[in-house]
C-alpha positions in Angstrom: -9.5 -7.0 4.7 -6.1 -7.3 3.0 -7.2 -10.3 1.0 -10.6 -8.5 0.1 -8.4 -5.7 -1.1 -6.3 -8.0 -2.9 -9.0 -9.2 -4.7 -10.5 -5.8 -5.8 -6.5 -5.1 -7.7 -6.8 -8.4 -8.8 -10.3 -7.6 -10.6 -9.5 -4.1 -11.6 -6.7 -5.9 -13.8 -9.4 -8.1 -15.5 -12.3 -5.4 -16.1 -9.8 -3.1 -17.9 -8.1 -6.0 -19.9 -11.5 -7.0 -21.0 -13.1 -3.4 -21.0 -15.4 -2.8 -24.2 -16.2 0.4 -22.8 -15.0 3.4 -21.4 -17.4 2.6 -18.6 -16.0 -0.6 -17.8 -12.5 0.9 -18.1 -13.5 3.5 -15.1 -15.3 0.6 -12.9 -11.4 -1.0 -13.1 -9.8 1.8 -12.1 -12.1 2.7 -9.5 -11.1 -0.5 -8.1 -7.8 0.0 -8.4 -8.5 2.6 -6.2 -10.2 1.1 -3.6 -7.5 -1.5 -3.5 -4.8 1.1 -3.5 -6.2 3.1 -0.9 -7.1 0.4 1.5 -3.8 -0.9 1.6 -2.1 2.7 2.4 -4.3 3.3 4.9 -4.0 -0.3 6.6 -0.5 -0.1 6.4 1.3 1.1 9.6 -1.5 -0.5 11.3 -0.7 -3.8 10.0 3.2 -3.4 10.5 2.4 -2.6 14.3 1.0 -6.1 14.8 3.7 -8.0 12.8 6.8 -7.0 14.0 8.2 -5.7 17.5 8.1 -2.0 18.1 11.8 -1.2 17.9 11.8 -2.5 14.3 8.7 -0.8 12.8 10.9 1.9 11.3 12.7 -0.4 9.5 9.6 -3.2 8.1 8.1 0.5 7.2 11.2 1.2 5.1 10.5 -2.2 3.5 7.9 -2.0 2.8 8.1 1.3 0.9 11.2 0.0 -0.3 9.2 -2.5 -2.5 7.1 0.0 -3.8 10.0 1.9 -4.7 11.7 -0.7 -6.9 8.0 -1.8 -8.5 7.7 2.2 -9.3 11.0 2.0 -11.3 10.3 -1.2 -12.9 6.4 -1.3 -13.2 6.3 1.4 -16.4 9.1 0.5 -18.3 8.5 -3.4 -18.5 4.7 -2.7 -19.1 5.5 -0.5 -21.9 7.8 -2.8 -23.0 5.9 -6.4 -22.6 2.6 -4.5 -24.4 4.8 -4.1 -27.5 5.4 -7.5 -27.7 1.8 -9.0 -26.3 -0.5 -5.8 -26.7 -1.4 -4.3 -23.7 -4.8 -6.4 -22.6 -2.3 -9.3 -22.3 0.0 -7.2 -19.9 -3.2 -6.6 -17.4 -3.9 -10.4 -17.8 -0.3 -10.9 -16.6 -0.7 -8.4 -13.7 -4.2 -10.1 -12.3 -2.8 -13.9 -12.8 0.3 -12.1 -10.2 -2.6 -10.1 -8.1 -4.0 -14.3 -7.7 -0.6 -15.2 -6.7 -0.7 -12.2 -4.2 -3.9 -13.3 -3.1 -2.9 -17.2 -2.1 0.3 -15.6 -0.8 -1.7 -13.7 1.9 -3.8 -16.1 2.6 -1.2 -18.6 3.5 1.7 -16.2 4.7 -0.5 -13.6 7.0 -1.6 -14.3 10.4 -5.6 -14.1 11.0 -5.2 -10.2 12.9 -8.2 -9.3 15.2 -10.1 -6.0 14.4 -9.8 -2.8 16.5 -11.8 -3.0 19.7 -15.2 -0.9 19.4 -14.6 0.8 22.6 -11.0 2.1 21.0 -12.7 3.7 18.2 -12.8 7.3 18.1 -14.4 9.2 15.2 -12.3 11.5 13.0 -12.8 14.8 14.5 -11.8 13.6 18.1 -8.7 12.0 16.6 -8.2 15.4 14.8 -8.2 16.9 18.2 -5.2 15.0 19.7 -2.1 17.8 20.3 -0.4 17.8 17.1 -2.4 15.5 15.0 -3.7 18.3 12.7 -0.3 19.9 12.4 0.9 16.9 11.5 -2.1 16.0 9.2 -1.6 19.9 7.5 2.3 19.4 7.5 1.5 15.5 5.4 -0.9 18.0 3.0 2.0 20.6 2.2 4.9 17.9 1.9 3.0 16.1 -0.4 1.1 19.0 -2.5 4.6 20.4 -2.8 6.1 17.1 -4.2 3.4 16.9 -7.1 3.5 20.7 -7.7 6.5 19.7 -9.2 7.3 16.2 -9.7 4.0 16.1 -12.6 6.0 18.7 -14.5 9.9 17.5 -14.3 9.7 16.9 -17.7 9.0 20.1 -19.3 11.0 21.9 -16.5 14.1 19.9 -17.1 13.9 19.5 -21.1 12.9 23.4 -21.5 15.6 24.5 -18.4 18.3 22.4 -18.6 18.2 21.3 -22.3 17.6 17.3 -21.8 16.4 15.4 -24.5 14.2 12.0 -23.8 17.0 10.1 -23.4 18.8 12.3 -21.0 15.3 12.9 -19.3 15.2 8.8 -18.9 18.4 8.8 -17.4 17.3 11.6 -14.8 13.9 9.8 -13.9 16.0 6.4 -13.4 18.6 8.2 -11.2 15.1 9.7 -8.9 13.7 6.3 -8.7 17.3 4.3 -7.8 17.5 7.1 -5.3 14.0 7.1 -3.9 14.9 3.5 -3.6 18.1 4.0 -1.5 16.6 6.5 0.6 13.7 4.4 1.4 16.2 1.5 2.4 18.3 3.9 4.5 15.2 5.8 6.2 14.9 3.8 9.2 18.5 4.9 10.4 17.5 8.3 10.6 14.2 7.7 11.8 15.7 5.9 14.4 18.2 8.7 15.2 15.5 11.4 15.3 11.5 11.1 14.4 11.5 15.1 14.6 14.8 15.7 12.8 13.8 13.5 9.9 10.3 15.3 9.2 11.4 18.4 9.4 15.1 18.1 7.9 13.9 15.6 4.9 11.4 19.2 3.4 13.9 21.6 4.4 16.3 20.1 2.2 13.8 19.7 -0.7 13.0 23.5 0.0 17.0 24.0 -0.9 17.0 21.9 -3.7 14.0 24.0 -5.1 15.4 27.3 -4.9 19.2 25.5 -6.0 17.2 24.4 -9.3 16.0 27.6 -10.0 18.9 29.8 -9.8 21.3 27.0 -11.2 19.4 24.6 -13.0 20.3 25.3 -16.6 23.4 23.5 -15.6 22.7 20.0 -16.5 25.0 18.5 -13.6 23.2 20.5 -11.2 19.7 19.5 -12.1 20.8 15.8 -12.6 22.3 16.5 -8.8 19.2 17.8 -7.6 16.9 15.1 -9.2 18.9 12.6 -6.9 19.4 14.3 -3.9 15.5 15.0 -4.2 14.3 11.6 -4.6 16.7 10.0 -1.5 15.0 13.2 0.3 11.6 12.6 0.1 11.6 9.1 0.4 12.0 10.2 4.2 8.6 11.6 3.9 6.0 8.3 3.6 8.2 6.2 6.0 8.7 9.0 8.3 4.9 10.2 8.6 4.1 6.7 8.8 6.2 6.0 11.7 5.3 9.2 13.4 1.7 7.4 13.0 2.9 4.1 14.2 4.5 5.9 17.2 1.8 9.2 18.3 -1.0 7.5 17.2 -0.6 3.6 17.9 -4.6 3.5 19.8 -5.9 4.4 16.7 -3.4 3.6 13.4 -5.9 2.4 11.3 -7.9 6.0 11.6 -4.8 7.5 11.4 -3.9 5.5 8.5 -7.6 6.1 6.6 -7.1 9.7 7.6 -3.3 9.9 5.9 -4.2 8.4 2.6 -7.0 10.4 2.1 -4.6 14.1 2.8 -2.3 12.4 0.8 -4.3 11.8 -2.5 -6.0 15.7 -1.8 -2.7 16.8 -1.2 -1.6 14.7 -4.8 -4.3 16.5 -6.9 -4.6 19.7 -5.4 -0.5 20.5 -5.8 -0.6 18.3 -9.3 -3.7 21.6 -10.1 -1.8 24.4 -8.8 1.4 23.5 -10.5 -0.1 23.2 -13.7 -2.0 26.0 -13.5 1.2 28.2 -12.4 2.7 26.8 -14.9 0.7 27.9 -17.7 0.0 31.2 -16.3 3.6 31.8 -14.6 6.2 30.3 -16.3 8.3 27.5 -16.0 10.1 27.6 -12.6 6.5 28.7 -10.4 6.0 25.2 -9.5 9.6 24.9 -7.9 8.6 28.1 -6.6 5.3 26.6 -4.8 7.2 23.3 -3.9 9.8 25.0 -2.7 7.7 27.8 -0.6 5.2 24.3 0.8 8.2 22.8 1.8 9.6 25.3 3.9 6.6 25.9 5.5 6.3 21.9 6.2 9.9 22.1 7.6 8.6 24.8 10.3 5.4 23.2 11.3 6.9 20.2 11.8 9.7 22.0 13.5 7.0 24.2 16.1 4.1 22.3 16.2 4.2 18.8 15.5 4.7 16.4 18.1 7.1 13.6 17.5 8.3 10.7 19.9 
């Protein structure tokens, strides 16, 4: 499955570099998507069955590690590079690096036997496991209130703190080196505390909200927050991951199917009611619902969420 999924990015590369039509342009990026997703949801699963149990926290950390550094990297040098070879050419680039992804897998992974049919449960029995829909709800909030902000930093911080592109740039890069270290250090909390982590990695996004709005003309203090925010939530994918890995290990590639799927409603639906509040609101209502969907995250996980 991981080289099939493989595949599918590496094709999604070619049909939009040689796209004559906006039709062929959404087949790519439809399988993007399905490349995309079946990796996130394969995952955790996959990290149980290469490495020892003890160190899952820290191949998970890795492993989003990674896609921390390709976030920071993967815009800049593709804008860049299609200046210089016109865009098509960067997607050509990116597929002839999916093939090199795909021989790589094929001759660095072991062959990994399929879940057992009699282990299978469907959905709604998994859904009925203590905790797992707390923690499936608590995964939904996190991550809606992540993108009700996040997809509007930039007018937030240009219009409230006065940043121009450059100083925006700066900000961004200081999230995504941050994100990066937080992802790196994640498994020594994890390790300290599952519970702790989930809970205490929103409850100090929930601070940084309300800190922003009462404080974040102050270009310091929003540059502050923007870091603190991305080493934060970079707790969040490895740590709901591990609690997967950890409550769930019968059934991690349900799980896993089941955790992408909140995650991208979660990613659209916050990304929709930030905008929204934003246009109708005023500029610090989507700090104002990020802040408010962390919180309540933070006591979920806190009461009702059960982590080992």
């Amino acid at each position: 499955m991981v080289i099939l999924f493989s595949v599918l990015l590496t094709l999604s590369c070619l049909l939009v570099s040689f796209a004559e039509s906006f039709t062929l342009l959404l087949l790519g990026r439809a399988c993007l998507g399905l490349g995309l997703g079946g990796f996130w949801a394969m995952s955790a699963s996959l990290t149980m069955r290469l490495v020892p149990a003890r160190t899952v926290p820290k191949a998970l950390s890795v492993i989003f590690g990674a896609v921390s550094i390709a976030l920071v990297i993967a815009a800049p040098l593709g804008s860049f590079l299609g200046g210089i070879i016109g865009w098509r050419n960067v997607f050509n680039a990116a597929a002839v690096m999916g093939f090199l992804c795909i021989l790589w897998v094929w001759k660095a992974l072991p062959s990994l036997p399929g879940e057992a049919a009699h282990h299978k449960q469907n959905m709604f029995s998994l859904l009925k496991r203590p905790g797992v829909l707390a923690g499936m709800t608590a995964i939904f909030m996190a991550f809606a209130g992540q993108f009700a902000f996040f997809t509007y930093i930039r007018p937030v911080f240009m219009t409230m703190a006065g940043f121009d592109v450059d100083g925006l740039t700066l900000v961004l890069l200081s999230f995504g080196i941050a994100s990066f270290v937080g992802t790196s250090l994640s498994s020594q909390f994890l390790k300290r505390s599952l519970k702790v982590a989930l809970a205490g990695a929103p409850l100090v996004l929930a601070v940084s909200a309300v800190v922003l709005i009462l404080w974040g003309s102050d270009k310091w203090v929003a540059s502050a927050i923007a870091i603190i925010w991305g080493f934060a939530f970079a707790l969040v994918p490895v740590g709901w991951s591990t609690w997967i890995t950890r409550s769930l290990a019968d059934q991690a590639e349900k799980a896993g199917s089941i955790q992408v799927a909140v995650i991208q409603l979660a990613n659209t639906c916050g990304a929709a009611v930030g905008g929204v509040a934003l246009d109708h609101l005023g500029l610090t209502s989507p700090l104002v619902i990020s802040g408010t969907l962390m919180l309540l995250t933070a006591l979920l996980v806190a009461g009702k969420v059960k982590a080992k």
